[in-house]
C-alpha positions as CSV (number, residue, x, y, z in Angstrom):
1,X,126.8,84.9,106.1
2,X,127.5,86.9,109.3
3,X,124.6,87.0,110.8
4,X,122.3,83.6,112.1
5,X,119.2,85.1,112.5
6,X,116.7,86.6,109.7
7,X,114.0,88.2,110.7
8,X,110.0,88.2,109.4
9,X,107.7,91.1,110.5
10,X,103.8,90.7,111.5
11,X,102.4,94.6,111.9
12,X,100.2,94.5,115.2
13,X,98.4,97.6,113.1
14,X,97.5,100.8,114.8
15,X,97.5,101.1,118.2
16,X,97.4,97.3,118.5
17,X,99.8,95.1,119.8
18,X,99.6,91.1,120.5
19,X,101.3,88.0,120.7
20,X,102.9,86.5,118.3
21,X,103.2,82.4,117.3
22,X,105.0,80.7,115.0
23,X,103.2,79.5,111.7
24,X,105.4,79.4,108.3
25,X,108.7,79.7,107.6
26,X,109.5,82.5,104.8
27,X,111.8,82.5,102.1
28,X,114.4,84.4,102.5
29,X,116.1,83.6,99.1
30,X,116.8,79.9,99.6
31,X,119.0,80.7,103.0
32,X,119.0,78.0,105.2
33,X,118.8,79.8,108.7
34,X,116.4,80.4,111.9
35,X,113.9,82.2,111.3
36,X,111.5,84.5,113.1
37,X,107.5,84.4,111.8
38,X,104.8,85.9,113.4
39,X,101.2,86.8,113.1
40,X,99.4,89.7,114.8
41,X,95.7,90.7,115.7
42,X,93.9,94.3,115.2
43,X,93.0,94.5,118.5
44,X,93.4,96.4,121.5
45,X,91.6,96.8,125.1
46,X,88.7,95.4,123.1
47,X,88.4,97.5,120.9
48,X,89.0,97.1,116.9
49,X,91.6,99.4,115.8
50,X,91.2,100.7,112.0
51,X,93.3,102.1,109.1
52,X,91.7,103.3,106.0
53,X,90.6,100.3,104.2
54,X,89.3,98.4,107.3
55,X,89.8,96.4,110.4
56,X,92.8,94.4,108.7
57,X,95.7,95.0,106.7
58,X,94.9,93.8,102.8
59,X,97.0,91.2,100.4
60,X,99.7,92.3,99.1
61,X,100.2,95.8,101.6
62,X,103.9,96.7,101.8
63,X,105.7,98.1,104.2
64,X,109.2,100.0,104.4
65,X,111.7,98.9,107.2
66,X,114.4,100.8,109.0
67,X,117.1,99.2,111.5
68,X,119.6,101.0,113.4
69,X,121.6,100.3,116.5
70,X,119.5,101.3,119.6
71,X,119.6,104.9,120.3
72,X,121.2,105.7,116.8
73,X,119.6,107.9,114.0
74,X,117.8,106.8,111.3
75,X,120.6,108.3,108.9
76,X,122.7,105.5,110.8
77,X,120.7,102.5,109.8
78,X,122.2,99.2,108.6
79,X,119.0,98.7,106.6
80,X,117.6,101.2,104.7
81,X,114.2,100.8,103.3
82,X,113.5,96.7,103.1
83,X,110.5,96.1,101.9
84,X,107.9,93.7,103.3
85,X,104.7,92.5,102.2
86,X,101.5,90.9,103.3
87,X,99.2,88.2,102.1
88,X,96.7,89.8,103.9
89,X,96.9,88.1,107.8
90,X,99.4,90.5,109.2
91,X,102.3,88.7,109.0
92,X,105.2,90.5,106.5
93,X,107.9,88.6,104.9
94,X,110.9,90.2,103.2
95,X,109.8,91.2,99.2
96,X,113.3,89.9,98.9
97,X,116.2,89.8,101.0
98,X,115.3,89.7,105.0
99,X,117.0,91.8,107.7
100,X,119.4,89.9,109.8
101,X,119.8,90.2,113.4
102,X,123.4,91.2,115.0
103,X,125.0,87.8,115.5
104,X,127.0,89.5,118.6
105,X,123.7,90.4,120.2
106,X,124.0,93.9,120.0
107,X,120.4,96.1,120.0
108,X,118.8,97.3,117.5
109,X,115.7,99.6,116.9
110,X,113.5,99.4,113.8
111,X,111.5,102.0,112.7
112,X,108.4,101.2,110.0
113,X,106.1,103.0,107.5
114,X,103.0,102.2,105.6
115,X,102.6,102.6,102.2
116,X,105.5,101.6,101.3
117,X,107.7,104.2,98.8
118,X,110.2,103.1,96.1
119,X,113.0,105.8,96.7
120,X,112.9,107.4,100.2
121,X,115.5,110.8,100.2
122,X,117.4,111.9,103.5
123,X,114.6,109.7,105.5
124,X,111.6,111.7,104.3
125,X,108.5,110.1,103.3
126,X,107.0,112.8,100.5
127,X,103.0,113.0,101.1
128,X,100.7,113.6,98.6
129,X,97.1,113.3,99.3
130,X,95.5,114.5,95.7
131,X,94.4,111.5,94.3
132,X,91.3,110.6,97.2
133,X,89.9,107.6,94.7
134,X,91.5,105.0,96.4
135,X,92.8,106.1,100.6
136,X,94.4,102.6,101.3
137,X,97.6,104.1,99.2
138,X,97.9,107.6,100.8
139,X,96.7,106.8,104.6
140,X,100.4,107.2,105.7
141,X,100.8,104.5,108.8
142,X,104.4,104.8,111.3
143,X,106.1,102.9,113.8
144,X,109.0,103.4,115.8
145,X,107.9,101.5,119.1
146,X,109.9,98.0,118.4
147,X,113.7,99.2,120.2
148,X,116.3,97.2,122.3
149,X,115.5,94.2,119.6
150,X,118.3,91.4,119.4
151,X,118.7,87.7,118.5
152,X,117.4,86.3,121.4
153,X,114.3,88.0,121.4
154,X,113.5,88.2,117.8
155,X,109.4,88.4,117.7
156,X,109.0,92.2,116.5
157,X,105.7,93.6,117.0
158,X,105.4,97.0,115.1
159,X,102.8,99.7,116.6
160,X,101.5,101.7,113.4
161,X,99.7,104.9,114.0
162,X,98.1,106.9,112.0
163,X,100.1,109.7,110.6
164,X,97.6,112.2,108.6
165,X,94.0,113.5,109.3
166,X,90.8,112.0,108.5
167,X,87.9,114.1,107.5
168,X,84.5,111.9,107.8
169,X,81.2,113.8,106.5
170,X,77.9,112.2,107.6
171,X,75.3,113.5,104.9
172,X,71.4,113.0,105.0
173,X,68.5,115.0,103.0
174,X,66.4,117.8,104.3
175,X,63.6,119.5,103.7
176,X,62.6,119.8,99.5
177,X,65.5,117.0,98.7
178,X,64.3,113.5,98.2
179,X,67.7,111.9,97.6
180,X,71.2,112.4,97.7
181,X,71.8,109.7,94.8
182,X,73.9,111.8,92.0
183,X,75.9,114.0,94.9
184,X,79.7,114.9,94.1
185,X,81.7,116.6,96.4
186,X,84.6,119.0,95.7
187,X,87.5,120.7,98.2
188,X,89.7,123.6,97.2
189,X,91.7,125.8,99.2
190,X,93.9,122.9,101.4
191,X,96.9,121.4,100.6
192,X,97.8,118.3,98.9
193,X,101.3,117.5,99.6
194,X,104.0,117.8,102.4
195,X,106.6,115.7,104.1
196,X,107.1,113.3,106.9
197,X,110.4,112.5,109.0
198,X,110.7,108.9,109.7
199,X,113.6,110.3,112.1
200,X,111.4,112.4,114.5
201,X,107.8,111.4,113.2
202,X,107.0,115.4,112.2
203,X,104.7,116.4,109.7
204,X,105.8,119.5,107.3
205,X,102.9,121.1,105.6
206,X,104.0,121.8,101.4
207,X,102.6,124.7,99.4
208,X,100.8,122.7,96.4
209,X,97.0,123.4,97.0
210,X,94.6,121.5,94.2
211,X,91.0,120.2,94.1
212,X,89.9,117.3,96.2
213,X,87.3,115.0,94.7
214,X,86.6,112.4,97.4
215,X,84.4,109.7,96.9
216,X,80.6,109.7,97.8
217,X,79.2,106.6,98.9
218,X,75.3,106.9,98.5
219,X,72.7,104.6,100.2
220,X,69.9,106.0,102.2
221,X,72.2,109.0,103.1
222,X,75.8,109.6,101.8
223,X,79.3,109.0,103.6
224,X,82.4,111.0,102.6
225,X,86.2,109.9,103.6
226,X,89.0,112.4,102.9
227,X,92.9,112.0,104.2
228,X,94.2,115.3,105.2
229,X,97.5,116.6,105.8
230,X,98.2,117.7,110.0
231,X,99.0,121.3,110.1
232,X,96.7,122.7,107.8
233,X,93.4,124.5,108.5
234,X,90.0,123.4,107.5
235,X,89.0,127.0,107.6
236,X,91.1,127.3,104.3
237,X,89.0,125.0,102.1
238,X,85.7,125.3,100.7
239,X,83.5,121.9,100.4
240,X,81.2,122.4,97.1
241,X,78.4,119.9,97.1
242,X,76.3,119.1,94.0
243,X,73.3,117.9,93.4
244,X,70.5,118.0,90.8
245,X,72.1,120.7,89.0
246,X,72.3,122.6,92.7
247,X,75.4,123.4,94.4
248,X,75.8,123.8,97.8
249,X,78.6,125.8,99.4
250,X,80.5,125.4,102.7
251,X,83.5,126.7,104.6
252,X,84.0,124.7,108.0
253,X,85.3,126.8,111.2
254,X,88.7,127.5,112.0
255,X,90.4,124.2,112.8
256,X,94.1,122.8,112.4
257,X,94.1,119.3,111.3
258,X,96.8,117.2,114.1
259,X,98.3,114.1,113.4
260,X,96.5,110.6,114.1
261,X,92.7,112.6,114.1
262,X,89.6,112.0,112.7
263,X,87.6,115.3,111.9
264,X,83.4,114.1,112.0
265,X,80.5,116.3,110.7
266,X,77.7,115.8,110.3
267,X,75.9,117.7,106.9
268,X,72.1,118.3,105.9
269,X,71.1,119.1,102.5
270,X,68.4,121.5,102.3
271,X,66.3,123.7,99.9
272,X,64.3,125.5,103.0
273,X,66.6,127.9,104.3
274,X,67.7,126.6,107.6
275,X,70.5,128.1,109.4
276,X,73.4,126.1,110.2
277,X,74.4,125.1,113.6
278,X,77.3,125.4,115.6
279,X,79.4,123.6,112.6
280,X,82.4,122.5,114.6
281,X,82.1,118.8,114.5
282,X,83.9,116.4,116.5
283,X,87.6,115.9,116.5
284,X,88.4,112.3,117.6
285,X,91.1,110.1,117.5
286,X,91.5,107.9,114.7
287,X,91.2,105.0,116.2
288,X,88.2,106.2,118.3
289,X,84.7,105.2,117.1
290,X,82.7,108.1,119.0
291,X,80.9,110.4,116.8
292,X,78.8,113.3,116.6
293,X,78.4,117.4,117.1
294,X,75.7,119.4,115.4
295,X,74.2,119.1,111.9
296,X,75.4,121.7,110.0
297,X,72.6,122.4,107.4
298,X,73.2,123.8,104.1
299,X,71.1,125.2,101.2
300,X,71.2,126.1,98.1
301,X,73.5,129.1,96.6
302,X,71.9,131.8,96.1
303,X,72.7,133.2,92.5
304,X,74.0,130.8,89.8
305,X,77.5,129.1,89.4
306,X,79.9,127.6,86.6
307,X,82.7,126.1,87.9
308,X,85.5,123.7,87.2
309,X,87.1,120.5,89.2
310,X,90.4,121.3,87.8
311,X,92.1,124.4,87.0
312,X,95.5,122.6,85.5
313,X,95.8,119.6,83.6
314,X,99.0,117.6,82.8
315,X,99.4,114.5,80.4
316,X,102.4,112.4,79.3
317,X,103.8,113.3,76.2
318,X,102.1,110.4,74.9
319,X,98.7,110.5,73.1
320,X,96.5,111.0,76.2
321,X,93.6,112.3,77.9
322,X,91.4,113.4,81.3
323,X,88.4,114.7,82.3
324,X,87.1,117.4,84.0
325,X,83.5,117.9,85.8
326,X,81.8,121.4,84.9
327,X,79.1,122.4,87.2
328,X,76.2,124.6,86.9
329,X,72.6,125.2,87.1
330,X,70.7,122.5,84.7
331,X,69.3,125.1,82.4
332,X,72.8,126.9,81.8
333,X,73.8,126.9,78.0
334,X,77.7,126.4,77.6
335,X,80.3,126.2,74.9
336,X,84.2,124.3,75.3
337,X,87.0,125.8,73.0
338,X,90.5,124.5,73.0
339,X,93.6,126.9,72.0
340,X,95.5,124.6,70.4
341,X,94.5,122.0,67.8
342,X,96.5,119.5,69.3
343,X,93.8,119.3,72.0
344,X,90.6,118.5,71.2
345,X,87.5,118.6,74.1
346,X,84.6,116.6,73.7
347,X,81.9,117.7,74.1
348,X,82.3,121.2,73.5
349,X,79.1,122.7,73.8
350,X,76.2,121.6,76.6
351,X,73.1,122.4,79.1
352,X,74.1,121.7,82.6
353,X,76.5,119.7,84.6
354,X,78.9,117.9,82.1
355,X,81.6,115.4,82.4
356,X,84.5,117.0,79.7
357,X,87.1,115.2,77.9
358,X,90.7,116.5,76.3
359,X,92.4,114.4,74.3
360,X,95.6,115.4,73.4
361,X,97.3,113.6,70.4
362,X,101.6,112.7,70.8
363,X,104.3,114.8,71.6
364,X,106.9,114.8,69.5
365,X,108.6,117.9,70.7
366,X,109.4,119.7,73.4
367,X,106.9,120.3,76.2
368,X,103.9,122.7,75.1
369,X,101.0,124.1,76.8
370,X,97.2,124.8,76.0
371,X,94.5,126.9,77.5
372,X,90.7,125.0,77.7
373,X,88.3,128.1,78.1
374,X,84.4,127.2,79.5
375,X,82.1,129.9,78.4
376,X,78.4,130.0,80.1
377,X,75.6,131.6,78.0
378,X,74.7,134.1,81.1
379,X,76.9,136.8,81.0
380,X,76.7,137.5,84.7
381,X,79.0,134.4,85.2
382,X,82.4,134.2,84.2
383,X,84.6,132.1,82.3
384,X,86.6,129.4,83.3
385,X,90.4,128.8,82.1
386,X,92.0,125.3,82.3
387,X,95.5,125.7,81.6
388,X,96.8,122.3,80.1
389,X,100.4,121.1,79.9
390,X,101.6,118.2,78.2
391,X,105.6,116.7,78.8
392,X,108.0,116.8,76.1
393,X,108.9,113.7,73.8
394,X,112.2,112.3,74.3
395,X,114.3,113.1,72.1
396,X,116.8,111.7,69.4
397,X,119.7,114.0,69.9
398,X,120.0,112.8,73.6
399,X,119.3,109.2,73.5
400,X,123.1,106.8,73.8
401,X,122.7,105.2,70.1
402,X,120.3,104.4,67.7
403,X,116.4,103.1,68.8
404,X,118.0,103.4,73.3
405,X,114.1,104.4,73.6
406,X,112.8,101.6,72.2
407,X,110.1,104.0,69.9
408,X,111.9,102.4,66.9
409,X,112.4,99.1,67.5
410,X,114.3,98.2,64.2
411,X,116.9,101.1,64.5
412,X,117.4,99.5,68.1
413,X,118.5,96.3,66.7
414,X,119.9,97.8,63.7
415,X,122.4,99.1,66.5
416,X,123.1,95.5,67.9
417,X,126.5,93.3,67.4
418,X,126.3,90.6,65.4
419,X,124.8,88.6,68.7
420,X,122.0,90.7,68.4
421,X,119.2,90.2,71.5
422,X,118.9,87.5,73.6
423,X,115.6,85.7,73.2
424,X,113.8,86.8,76.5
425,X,114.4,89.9,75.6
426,X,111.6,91.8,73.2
427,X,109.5,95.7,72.5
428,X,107.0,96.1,75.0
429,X,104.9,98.5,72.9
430,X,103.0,100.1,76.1
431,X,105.2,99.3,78.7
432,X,107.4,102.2,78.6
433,X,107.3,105.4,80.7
434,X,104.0,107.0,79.8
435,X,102.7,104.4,78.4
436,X,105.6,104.4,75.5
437,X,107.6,101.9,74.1
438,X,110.4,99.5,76.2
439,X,111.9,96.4,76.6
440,X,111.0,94.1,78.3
441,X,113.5,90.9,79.8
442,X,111.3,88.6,80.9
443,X,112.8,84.9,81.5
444,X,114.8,82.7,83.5
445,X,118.7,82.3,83.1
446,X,121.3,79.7,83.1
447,X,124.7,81.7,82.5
448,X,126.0,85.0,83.1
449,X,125.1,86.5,79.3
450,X,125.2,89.8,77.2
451,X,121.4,90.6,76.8
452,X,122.3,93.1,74.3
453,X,125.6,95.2,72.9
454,X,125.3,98.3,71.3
455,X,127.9,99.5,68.8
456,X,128.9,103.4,68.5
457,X,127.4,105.3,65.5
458,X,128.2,108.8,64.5
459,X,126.3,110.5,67.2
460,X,128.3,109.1,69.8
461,X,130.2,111.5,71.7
462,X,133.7,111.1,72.8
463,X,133.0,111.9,76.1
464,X,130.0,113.0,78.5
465,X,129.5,113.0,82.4
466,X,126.3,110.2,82.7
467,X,124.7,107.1,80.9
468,X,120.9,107.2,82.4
469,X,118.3,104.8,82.0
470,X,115.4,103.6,83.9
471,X,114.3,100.3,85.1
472,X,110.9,98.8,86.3
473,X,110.2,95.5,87.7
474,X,111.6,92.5,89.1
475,X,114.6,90.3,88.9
476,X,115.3,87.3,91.6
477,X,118.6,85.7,92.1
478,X,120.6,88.1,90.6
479,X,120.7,91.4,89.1
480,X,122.1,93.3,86.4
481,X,125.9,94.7,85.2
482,X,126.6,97.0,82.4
483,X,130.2,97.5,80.0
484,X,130.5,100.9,78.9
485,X,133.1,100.4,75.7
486,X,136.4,102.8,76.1
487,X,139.8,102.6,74.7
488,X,141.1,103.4,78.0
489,X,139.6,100.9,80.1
490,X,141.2,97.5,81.3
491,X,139.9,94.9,79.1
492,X,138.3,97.4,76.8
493,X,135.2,98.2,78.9
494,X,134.4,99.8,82.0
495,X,132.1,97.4,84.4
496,X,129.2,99.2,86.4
497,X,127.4,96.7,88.8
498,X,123.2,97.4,89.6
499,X,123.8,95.2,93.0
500,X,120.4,95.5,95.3
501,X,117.8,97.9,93.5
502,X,115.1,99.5,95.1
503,X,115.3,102.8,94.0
504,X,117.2,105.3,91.8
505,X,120.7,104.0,91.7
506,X,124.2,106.2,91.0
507,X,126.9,103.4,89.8
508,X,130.7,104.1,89.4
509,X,132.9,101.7,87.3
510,X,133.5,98.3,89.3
511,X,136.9,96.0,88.9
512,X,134.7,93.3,87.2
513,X,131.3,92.4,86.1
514,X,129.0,90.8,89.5
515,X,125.5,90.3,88.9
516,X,124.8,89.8,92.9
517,X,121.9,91.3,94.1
518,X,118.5,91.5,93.2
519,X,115.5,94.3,91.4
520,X,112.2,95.3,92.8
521,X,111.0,98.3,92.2
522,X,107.6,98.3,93.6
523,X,106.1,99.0,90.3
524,X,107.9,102.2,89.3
525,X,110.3,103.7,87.3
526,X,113.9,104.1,88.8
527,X,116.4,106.0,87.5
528,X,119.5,104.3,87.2
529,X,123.1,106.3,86.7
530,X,126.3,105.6,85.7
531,X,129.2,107.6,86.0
532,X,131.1,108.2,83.5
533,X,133.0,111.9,84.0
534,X,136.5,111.7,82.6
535,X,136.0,108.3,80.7
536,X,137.1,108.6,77.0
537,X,134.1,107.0,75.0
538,X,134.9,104.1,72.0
539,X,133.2,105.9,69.0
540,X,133.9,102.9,67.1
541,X,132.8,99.2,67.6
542,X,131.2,98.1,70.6
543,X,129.9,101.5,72.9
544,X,127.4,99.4,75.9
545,X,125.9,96.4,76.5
546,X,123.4,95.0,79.5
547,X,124.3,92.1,81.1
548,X,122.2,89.3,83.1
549,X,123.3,86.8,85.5
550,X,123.0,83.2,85.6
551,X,120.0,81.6,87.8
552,X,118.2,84.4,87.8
553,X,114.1,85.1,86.6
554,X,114.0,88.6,85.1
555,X,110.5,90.3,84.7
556,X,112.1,93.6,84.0
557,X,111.5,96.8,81.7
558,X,114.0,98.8,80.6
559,X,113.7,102.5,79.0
560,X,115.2,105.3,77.7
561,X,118.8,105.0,77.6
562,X,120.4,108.8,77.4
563,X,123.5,110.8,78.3
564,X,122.7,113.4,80.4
């Protein structure tokens, strides 16, 4: 090793920053150095300091770390991306390998984000904000305030801030509604995704606009949280209340959403006609627990509606399914038709608000596309279109030899050498992308060893630019290598080495097979490329084979192996 010092991170979350003591000693894969542990407090000048899900960070939060030499860009970094993890108390170990101090006492900056992302491109954090079930995953935390770091002064507090905007509506019942229980709440017209520099900490509004569906909490009166993306304006949506087969319509005043603020309104449901009043609301920091500004008081539309949550669907090629929420008066008659037969809706025909189903049955083709058409029995309203899309299958004619998808299992090992699969290794039926087939390595090792080879079959070119396939999981101790089989290669084989996986890898041919390194994905697919432009292909005998190492605990699924 280099370096003598490894270094554990405790958050001191939000605007919070405290002391720091040491407790445990992490695991930094079985290295026996000095480490750095610490644990942090939420607090701040008395006051509690908040993210999303609460006053303190929750078990298992992760967190993507940056470290560069003082001064230096991002793009400059000696560590790109580490994650760390949480049990809960603040204090982040390494989800693998730890960062390591300069040992010539050089200093370093680290720059840190919350929730941590897989694949990061050219140090910018993609936002998407239109999935509102669940706002611990998309309340997008920073901190660059942790500079002129070295070895001897090694306790690294991290200053997150909030990064997006926080709409907050306080609801309560007026005149002619006795309760709010039943109220759903939908926003169209803002925008769901974007893009965040963890170089400069700037916010760039994207152009994908789709329909909110925050979550109502209902007790005596209803609470509504919504993250937001900075830059755009809250004039631009529309917030569609319903309740009791009543819908309830409002457009807030002009106001651009800034980084790091909370937006508070406060909303009365009516039915006797009140006006509404001075609807600005309160704009607060986050971390700021001062509310108020005038009610604003809605009623009822006037005339009837028919609307739709969605106006686009998309499903997995995969047999699969969603739901959309109609909503109209209770005494509106309705029919649901599909245009394909491929899709089927359920129910398709109703009085009222309705929660609707399409089921689409596998795709075996290429992508295709359906139209869901609503139809309300008052001819004054109009129709509404769902336009439906669901992904293509993957194919036969690109997959690298028989059953590389791991739909048929028995072509797959039909396709083997006469070693065939190791043990550990078996079909996953679900556990492939989109819920398809994979396999899935899942064991510990003892010696470096062929988890599979592949032989050439008639389909296999001679030559082709890329072998692709995608991984998801874990593997500690060691990591992966693959032979691609050529009858101009050294030894018969070219040797492409995974190394350290995080995120999408591009691999050239190595000198020889390592299986240093280790897998975590985070829970997703990564696409993992070799390159193989110029390399004559064996057509005959042995084509590829995935190798493990020795020492090493896989939990690792592996899918669709193609040339591209």
């Amino acid at each position: 090793m280099k370096f003598r010092n490894l270094l554990s991170i405790t958050c001191i979350a939000m605007l919070g920053l405290s002391a720091c003591n040491n407790d445990d000693e992490p695991n930094f894969g079985g290295l026996n150095q000095n480490y750095a542990t610490f644990d942090g407090a939420i607090e701040s000048m008395g006051a509690l300091k908040t993210r999303a899900s609460g006053t303190t960070w929750d078990s298992g939060d992760a967190i993507g770390v940056y470290m560069k030499a003082t001064g230096a860009d991002i793009s400059t970094s000696s560590a790109i991306n580490i994650k760390y993890t949480t049990p809960g108390d603040g204090a982040f170990t390494a989800a693998s390998t730890g960062i390591e101090l300069p040992s010539d006492g050089s200093n370093v900056d680290f720059v840190a984000y919350y929730p941590y992302q897989t694949t990061i491109t050219g140090q910018t954090y993609p936002i998407n904000v239109s999935n509102q079930s669940d706002l611990t995953k998309i309340d997008l935390l920073y901190s660059n305030n942790a500079t002129n770091t070295n070895k001897t002064n090694s306790a690294i507090a991290l200053n997150f801030k909030h990064k997006l905007s926080q709409l907050i509506l306080n609801i309560t019942a007026g005149g002619g509604v006795s309760s709010l229980s039943g109220l759903s709440l939908s926003v169209s017209g803002l925008t769901t995704d974007g893009n965040f520099s963890l170089a400069d900490a700037t916010t760039t509004l994207g152009t994908t606009k789709a329909v909110l569906t925050p979550v109502v909490s209902v007790a005596t009166a209803a609470t509504v949280n919504a993250i937001l993306i900075p830059g755009d304006n809250l004039n631009n949506g529309k917030l569609t209340f319903s309740l009791n087969g009543k819908v309830y319509e409002w457009t807030p005043d002009a106001q651009v959403l800034e980084s790091g603020k909370k937006y508070t309104y406060s909303v009365q449901l009516t039915t006797t006609g009140i006006v509404v009043a001075n609807p600005s609301g309160t704009i607060e920091d986050w971390t700021e627990g001062n509310t108020g500004g005038s009610t604003v008081i809605l009623t009822p539309n006037e005339g009837d509606v028919f609307t739709s949550s969605k106006a686009t669907v998309s499903l997995a090629a995969t047999a699969s399914s969603d739901v959309i929420q109609l909503t109209t008066q209770s005494t509106e008659n309705w029919t649901a038709t599909s245009s394909q037969t491929w899709l089927t809706i359920s129910p398709t025909n109703g009085t009222g608000n309705a929660t609707i189903t399409l089921t689409a049955e596998a795709n075996t083709g290429a992508a295709r596309t359906a139209t869901i058409t609503l139809t309300p029995a008052t001819t004054s309203l109009s129709p509404v279109t769902i336009s439906v899309e669901q992904a293509a299958a993957s194919t036969g004619a690109d997959i690298a030899f028989p059953g590389s998808n791991f739909e048929d299992w028995s072509a797959f090992l039909s396709n083997l050498n006469s070693y065939g699969l190791l043990p550990f290794g078996s079909q996953s039926a679900t556990g492939g992308r989109n819920g398809s087939s994979a396999l899935h390595i899942a064991g510990s090792t003892t010696a470096n060893e062929y988890m599979f080879t592949a032989v050439a079959s008639t389909s296999t070119p001679v030559s082709a630019s890329k072998i692709v396939l995608y991984l998801k999981g874990t593997a500690t101790g060691k990591s992966l290598s693959f032979n691609v089989y050529s009858p101009d290669a050294t030894g018969g084989y070219y040797k492409f080495n995974l190394g350290i996986c995080n995120g999408d890898a591009n691999l050239s041919s190595s000198g020889a097979n390592a299986y240093t390194g280790s897998i975590d994905t985070g829970g997703q697919w990564v696409k993992v490329i070799l390159d193989i432009t110029g390399y004559n292909l064996s057509t005959t005998g042995n084509f590829f084979a995935l190798k493990t190492g020795s020492s090493a605990t896989y939990d690792l699924y592996v899918d669709d192996i193609t040339f591209e």
